[in-house]
N, C-alpha and C positions, 0 to 999 in steps of 0.2 A: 300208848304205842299201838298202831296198827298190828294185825298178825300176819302170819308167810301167805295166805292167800290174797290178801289185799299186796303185797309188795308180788307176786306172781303176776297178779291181772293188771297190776302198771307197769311191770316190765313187758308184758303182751300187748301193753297198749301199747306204749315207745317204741319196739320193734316193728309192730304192724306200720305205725304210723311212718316210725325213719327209715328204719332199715329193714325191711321185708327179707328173710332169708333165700336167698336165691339160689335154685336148684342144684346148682353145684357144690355150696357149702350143705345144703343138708343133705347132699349125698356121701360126704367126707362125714360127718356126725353118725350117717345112716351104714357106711362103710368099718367106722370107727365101732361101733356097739356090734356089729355082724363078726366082728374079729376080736370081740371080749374083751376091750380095753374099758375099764373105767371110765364111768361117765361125767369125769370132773374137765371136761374142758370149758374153756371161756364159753359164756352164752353170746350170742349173739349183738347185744349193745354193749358187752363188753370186749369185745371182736371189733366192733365198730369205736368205741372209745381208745382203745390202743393203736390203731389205723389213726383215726384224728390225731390224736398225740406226734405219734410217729412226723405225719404231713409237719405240725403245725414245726417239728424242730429242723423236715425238711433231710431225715435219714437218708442215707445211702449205704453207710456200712453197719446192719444189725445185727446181733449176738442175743440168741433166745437159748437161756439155757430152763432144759425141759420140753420136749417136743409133744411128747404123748402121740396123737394121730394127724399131727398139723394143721390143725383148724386155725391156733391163733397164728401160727407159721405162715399160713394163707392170708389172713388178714392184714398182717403187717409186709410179708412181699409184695402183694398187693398195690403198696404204696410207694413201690421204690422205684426212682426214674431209671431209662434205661440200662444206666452201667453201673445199679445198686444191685447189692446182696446181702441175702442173709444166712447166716451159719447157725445151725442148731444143734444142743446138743441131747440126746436120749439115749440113756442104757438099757432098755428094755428091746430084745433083737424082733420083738414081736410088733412094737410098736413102730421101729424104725422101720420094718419093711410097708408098716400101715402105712405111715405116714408117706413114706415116700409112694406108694403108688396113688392118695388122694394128692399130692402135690403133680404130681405127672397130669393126673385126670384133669388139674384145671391150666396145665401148661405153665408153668413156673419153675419148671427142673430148671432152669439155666440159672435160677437166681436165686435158687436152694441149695446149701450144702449140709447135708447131715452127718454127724458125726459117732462113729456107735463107741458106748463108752459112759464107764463112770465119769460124772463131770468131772471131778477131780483126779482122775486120770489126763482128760482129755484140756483140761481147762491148760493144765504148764504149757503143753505140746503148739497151741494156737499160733504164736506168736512167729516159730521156727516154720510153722506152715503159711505164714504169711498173712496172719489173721489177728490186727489190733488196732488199735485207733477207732474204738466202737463210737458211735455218734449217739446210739439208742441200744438198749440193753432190757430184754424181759425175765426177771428170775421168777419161774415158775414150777418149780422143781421140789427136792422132798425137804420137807422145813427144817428138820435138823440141821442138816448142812449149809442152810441159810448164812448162819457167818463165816463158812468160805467163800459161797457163792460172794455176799459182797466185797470182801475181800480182792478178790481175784476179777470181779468187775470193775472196780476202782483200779486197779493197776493196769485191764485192759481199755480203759477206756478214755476216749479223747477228750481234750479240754471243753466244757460246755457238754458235755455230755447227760442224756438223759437217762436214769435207770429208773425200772419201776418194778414194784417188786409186787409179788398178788398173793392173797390169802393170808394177812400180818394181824386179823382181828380172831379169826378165832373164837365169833359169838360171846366176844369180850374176855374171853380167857385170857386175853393177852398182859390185864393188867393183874393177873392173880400171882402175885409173887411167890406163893406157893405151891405152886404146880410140878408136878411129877411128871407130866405131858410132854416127850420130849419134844412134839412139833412146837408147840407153844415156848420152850427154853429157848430152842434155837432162831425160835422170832424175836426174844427178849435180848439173846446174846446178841442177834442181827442188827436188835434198834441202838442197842449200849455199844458198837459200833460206829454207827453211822453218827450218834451223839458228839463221841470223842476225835472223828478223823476229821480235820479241818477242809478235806478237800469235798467234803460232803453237804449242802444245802438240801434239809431234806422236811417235807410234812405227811404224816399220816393223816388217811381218807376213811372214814367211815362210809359201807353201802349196806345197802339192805335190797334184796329180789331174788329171782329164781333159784340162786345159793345161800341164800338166808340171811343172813347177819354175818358180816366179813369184812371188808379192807384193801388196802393196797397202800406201800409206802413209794409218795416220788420224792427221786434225790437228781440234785442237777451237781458232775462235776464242777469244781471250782478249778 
């Protein structure tokens, strides 16, 4: 097996070569680190992998729960024709004002709604606000709560609908049934989930690059 520096200089290759970060986005990265948020957002081919996704299912109404500074937020509004949206949800008040002044910076307030709040506060409330029939779904938020997160996507979301869920490998912990980790349980309770609910078509993705050794599960409503 390769090591993290060989999987770093092929994902600087793919970037350079596809997707060259463009100055707006790494002023939103550059903005995000200046105001002390952790530095676990999507990288940039994986910014551009959830945008393709998004295009190929043809989104209009998205539900990203987990906002952090809105980089991936950018990404996938990015892709929305003109009378798409997307709703985000983030409880950190530090991060929701980040985020929303990088979504300002690249002009996209109209097609942004952020919502401040524990998801699970905020997740019931959606529906009464006029917010369901998701087409595309990112859960990216804190793993334990991973099986409500699916839970509560699967009830909001539309027939054919895409979810994708990021961070489910875990540098392979994911299959150590004896783990004390609660981010890792709540990926295990996550997948023993999606297993059992028939409305759920789902496969898990093994990657490797700039974040190391990690994952993402896609499930398509049934």
């Amino acid at each position: 097996m390769k090591n993290d520096k060989t999987w770093n200089s092929v994902d600087h290759y793919f970037t350079e070569q596809f997707q060259p970060e463009s100055k707006d986005l790494q002023y939103v990265r550059d903005n995000n680190q200046k105001h002390g948020l952790p530095e676990i957002d999507v990288t940039p081919i994986q910014g551009k992998f959830l945008a393709m996704l998004a295009q190929l299912k043809g989104a209009k109404n998205i539900l990203e729960i987990g906002t952090l500074g809105g980089y991936s937020t950018i990404w996938l509004a990015r892709t929305l024709p003109e009378d798409g949206k997307i709703v985000t949800l983030e409880v950190d008040p530090i991060h929701v004002k980040t985020a929303q002044a990088n979504i300002n910076s690249v002009k996209l307030a109209d097609k942004v709604t952020i919502i401040e709040g524990p998801a699970l506060s905020t997740l019931p409330t959606l529906q009464a606000q006029g917010f369901s029939n998701f087409d595309f779904i990112f859960i990216d938020a804190d793993k334990p709560n991973n099986p409500h997160y699916i839970k509560w996507a699967l009830q909001l979301a539309a027939k054919g609908a895409v979810i994708v869920s990021d961070n489910v490998v875990r540098d392979g912990e994911v299959i150590n049934k004896n783990t004390c980790d609660e981010k890792v349980l709540g990926i295990r309770k996550f997948i023993d989930i999606l297993t059992k609910d028939e409305r759920a078509d789902s496969v898990g993705i093994q990657t490797v690059g700039e974040k190391g050794y990690d994952g993402f599960v896609l499930t398509i409503v049934q």
